[in-house]
C-alpha positions in Angstrom: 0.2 16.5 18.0 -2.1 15.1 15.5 -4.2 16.9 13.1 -8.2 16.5 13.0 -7.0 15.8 8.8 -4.7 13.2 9.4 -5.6 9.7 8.5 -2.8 8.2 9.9 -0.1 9.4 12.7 3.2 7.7 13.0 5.1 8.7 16.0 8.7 7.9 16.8 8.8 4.8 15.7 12.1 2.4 16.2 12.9 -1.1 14.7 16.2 -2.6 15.3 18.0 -6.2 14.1 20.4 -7.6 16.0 21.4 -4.5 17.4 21.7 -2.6 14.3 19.6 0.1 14.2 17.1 0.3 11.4 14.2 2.9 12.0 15.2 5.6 14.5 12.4 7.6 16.1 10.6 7.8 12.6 7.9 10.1 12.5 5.6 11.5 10.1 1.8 12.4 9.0 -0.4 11.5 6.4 -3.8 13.3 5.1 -6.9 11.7 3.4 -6.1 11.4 -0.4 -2.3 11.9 -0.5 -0.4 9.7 -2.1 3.0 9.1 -0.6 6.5 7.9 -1.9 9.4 6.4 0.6 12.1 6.7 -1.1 15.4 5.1 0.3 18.4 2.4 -1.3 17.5 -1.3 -1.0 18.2 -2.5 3.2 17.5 1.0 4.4 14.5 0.0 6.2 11.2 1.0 3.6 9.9 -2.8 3.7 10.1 -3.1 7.1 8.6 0.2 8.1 5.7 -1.3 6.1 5.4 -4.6 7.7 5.2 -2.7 11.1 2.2 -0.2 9.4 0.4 -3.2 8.2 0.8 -5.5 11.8 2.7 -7.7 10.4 6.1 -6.8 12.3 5.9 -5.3 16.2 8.0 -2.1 16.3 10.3 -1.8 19.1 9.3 1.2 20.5 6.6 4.1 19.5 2.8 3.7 18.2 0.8 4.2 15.4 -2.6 5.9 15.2 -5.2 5.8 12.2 -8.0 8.1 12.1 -7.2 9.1 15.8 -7.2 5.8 17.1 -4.4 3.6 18.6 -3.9 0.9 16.2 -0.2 -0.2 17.2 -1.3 -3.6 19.0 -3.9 -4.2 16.7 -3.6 -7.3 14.4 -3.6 -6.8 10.8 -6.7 -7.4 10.2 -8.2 -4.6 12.4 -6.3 -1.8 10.5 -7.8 -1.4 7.9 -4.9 -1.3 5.7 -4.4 -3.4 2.6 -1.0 -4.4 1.1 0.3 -5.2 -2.3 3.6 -7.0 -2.1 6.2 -7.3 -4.6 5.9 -10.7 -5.6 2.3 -10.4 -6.5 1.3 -13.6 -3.6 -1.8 -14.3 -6.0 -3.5 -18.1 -6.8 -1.8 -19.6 -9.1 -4.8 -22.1 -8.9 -7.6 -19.5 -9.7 -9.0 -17.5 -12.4 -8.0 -13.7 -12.5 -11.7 -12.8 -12.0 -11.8 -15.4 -8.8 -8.5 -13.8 -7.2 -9.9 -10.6 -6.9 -13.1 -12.4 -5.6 -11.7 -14.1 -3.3 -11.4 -12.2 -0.1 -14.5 -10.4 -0.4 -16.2 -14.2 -0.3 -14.5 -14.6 2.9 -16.9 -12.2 4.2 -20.7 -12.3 4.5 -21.2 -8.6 4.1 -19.7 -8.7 1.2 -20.3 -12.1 -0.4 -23.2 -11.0 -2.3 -21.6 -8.2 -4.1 -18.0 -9.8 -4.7 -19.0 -10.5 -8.7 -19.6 -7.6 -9.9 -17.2 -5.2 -7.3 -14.8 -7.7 -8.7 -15.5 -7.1 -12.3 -15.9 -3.3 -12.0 -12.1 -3.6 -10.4 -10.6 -5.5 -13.4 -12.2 -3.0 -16.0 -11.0 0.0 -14.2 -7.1 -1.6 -14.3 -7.8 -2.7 -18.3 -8.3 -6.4 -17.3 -11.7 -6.6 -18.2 -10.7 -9.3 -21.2 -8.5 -11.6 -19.3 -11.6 -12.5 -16.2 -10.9 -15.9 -17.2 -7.1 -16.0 -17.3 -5.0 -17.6 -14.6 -2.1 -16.0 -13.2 0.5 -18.2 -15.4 -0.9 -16.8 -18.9 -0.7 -13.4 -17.6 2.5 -11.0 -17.9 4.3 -9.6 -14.8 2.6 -6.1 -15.3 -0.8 -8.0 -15.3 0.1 -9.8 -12.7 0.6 -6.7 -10.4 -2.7 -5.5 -11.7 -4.7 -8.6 -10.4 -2.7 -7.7 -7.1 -3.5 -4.5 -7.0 -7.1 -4.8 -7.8 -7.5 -7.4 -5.3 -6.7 -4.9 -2.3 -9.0 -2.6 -3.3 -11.7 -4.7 -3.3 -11.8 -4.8 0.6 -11.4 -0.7 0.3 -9.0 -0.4 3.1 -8.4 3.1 4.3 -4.8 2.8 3.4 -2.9 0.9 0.9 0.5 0.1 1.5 2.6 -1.0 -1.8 6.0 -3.1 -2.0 7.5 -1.6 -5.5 4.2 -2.9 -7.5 4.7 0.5 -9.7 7.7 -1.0 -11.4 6.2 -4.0 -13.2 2.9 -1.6 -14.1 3.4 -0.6 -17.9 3.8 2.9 -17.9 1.8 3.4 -21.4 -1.2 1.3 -20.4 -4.5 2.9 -20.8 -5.9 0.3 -18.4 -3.9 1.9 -15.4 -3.0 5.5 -14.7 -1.1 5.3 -11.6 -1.9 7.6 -8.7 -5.2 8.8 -10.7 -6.5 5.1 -11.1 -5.8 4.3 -7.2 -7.1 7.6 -6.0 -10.8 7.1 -7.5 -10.7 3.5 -7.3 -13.6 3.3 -4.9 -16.7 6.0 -4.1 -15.1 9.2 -2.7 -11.8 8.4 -2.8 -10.1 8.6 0.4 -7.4 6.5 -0.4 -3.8 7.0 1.0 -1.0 4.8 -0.5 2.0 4.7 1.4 4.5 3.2 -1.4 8.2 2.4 -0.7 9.6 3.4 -4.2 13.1 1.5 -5.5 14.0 4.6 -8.2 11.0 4.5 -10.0 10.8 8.2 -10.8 7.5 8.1 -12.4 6.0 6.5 -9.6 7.4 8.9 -7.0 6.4 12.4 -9.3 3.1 11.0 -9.3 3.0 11.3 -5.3 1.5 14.6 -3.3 4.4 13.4 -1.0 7.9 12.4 0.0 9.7 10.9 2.7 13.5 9.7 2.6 13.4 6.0 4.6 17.2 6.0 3.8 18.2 7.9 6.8 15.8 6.7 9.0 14.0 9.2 10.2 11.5 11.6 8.6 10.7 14.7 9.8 7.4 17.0 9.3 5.2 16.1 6.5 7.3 14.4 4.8 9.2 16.9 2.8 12.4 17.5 4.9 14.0 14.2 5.6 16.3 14.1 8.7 19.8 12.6 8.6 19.6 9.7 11.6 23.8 9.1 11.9 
């Protein structure tokens, strides 16, 4: 049963491959504001449990439910969700500034406003001096920065990150980590669901955990479940 605090409900949800089994009957919670680590080897099913969260994949059986409502047939652009994926996906052909820009321009309710959201974005992740930079003269950590700001500017309800942690340097003053993503937009409310590939920092800087490497999570996401 769901709880009145949960922002999103995942409810015995099942992928499989070719007959191989990939997510069994995975189920778990999470609140408003918590910041969640799946931790799991490489192939044990964390990108694909986020394709599926996102729209991007149909699960085989089960549902998904954000905010109390059924969002499991919903495209990907009706969830609300945002996604950063490993490979950073941003223009090669445009400015750092104009990346971040670029959805929000996409949308009239926002096209007024894109600038200077935009611009408050790239200061808060310490890119404030490279605006004018394109992706090619940036390093990979700035890269995933650009990436990162650029889902936030739509301020989905929940953020869903492919491993963009790693490539963040840990000693930058521009990005704090969880703190950084959990204030990045006016009352917070923010819920990454982050797949994390041994990144220890990453995963200590989560309020919680969940073990994709079984397949099956139980709870809240503290007491992973063996699934063979």
């Amino acid at each position: 049963m769901e709880s009145l605090k949960d922002l999103l409900l995942v409810e015995e949800i099942s992928k499989s491959f070719g007959g191989q089994k990939v997510l069994d009957n995975l189920s778990f919670a999470v609140r408003a504001g918590e910041f969640l680590s799946v931790l799991g080897p490489s192939g044990c099913g964390k990108t694909t449990l986020l394709r599926i969260l996102i729209g991007l994949l149909p699960a085989d059986s089960g549902r998904l439910l954000l905010r109390g409502q059924e969002i499991t047939q919903q495209p990907p652009d009706k969830r609300s969700m945002g996604i950063v994926f490993q490979n950073y996906a941003l223009f090669e052909n445009m400015t750092v500034l104009r990346n971040v820009e670029y959805a929000m321009r996409l949308r009239p309710e926002l096209r007024a406003g894109a600038r200077q959201r935009a611009l408050q974005l790239l200061e808060q992740v310490g890119l404030a001096e490279h605006v004018k930079k394109y992706p090619a003269q940036l390093s990979g950590g700035q890269m995933q920065r650009v990436a990162i700001a650029r889902t936030l500017a739509l301020s989905p309800a929940i953020i869903l990150f492919d491993e963009p942690m790693s490539r963040v340097e840990t000693h930058s003053a521009g990005i704090r980590r969880h703190d950084d993503l959990h204030h990045s937009r006016p009352g917070g409310g923010i819920c990454p669901l982050r797949p994390n590939y041994g990144d220890v920092g990453g995963a200590n800087s989560s309020t919680g955990h969940a073990a994709a490497a079984t397949g099956r999570a139980g709870g809240r996401l503290c007491a992973p479940l063996c699934a063979r």
